[in-house]
C-alpha positions as CSV (number, residue, x, y, z in Angstrom):
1,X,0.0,0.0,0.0
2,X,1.0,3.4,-0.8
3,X,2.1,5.8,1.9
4,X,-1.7,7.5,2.9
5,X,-1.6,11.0,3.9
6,X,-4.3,13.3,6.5
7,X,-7.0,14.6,4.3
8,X,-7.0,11.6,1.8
9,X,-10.3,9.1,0.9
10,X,-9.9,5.6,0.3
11,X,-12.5,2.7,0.2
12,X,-12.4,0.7,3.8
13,X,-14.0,-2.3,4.7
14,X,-15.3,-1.3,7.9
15,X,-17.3,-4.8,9.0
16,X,-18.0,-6.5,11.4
17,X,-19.6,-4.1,13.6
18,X,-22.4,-3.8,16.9
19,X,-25.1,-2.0,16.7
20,X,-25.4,1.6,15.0
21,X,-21.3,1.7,14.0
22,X,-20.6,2.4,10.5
23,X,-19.8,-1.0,8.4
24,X,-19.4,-2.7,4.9
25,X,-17.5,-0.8,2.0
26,X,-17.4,3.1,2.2
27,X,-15.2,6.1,1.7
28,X,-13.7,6.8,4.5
29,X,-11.4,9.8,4.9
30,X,-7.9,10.0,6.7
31,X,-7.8,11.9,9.6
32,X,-4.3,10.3,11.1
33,X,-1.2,12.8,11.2
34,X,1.5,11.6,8.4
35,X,4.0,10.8,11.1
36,X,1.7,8.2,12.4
37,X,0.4,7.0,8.8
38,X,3.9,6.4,8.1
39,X,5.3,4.2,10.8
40,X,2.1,2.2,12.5
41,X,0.2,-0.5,11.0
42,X,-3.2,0.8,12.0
43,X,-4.7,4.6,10.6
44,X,-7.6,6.3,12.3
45,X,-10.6,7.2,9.7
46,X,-13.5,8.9,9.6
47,X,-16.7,7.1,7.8
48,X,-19.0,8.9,4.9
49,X,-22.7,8.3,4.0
50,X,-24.3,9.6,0.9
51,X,-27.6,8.9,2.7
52,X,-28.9,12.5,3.9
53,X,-31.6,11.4,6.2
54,X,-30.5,12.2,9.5
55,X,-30.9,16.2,9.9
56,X,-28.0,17.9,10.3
57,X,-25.4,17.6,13.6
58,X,-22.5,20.0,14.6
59,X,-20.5,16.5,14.1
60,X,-21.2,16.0,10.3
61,X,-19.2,17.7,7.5
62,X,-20.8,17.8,3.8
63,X,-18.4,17.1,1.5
64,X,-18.9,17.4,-2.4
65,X,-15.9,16.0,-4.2
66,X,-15.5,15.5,-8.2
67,X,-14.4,11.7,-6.7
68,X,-17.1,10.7,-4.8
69,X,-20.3,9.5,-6.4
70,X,-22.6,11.7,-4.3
71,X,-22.5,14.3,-2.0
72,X,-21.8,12.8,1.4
73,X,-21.3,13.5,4.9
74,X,-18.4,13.0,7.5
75,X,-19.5,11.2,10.4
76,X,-17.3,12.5,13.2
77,X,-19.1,10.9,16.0
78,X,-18.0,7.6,14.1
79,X,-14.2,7.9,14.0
80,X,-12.2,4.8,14.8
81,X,-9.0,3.7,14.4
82,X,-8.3,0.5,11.7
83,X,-6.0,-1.5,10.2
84,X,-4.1,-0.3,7.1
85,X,-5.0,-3.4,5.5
86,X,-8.9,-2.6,5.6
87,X,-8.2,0.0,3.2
88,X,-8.1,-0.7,-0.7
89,X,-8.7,2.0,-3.6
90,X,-7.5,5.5,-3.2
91,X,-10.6,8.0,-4.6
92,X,-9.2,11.6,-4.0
93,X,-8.4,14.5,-1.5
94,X,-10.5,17.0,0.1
95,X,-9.6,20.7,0.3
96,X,-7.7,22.3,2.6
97,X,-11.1,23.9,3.3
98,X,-13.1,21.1,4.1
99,X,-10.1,19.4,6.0
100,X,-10.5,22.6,8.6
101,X,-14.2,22.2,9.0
102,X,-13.9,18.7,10.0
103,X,-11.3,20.1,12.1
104,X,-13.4,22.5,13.6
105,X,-16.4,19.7,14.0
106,X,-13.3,17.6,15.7
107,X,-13.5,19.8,18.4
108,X,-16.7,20.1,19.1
109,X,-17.3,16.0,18.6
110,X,-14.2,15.7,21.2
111,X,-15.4,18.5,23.7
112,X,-11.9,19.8,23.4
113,X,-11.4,23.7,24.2
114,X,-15.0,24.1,26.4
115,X,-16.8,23.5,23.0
116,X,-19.8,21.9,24.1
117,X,-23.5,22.1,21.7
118,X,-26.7,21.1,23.8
């Protein structure tokens, strides 16, 4: 496998799972620094869904990529950490734009720096 970088989408397969986490064959997008994409076996991912039907959450990003068949979403309240290995084709990179938004919804998914939404 290539060397993956932050900000980049591949296909994962993300079964088996329990109950409501994100599984089967999806785009997921690379939110691991380089250092740690480098040298560990294992990156951390965050799933996408083209399916629009849950309203919209402080921890979802829209994306709309020329790569991806759809628009689709960024679940941050799904993020998990995988095996390199679950990853197969490489579809794209998002902008430097979107990657701060999901930055930004990082924080607030995490609680980090008081940001809390009720």
């Amino acid at each position: 496998m290539k060397n993956i970088k932050r900000g980049e989408i591949y296909y994962a397969d993300l079964s088996p799972v329990i109950g409501s986490e994100q599984g089967g064959m999806r785009p997921v997008l690379i939110l691991q620094n380089d250092i740690g994409n480098r040298f560990s076996p294992t990156t951390i991912v965050i799933p996408l869904t083209s399916i629009q039907k849950k309203k919209s959450q402080p921890t979802h990003v829209i994306v709309d990529c020329d790569f991806l068949e759809s628009e689709s979403t960024l679940l941050l309240e799904q993020v998990r950490t995988i095996d390199k290995t679950r990853l197969s084709d490489y579809l794209g990179q998002i902008s430097k734009e979107d990657m701060g938004r999901v930055e930004a919804a990082m924080v607030v998914s995490l609680g980090f720096g008081g940001a809390v939404h009720d």
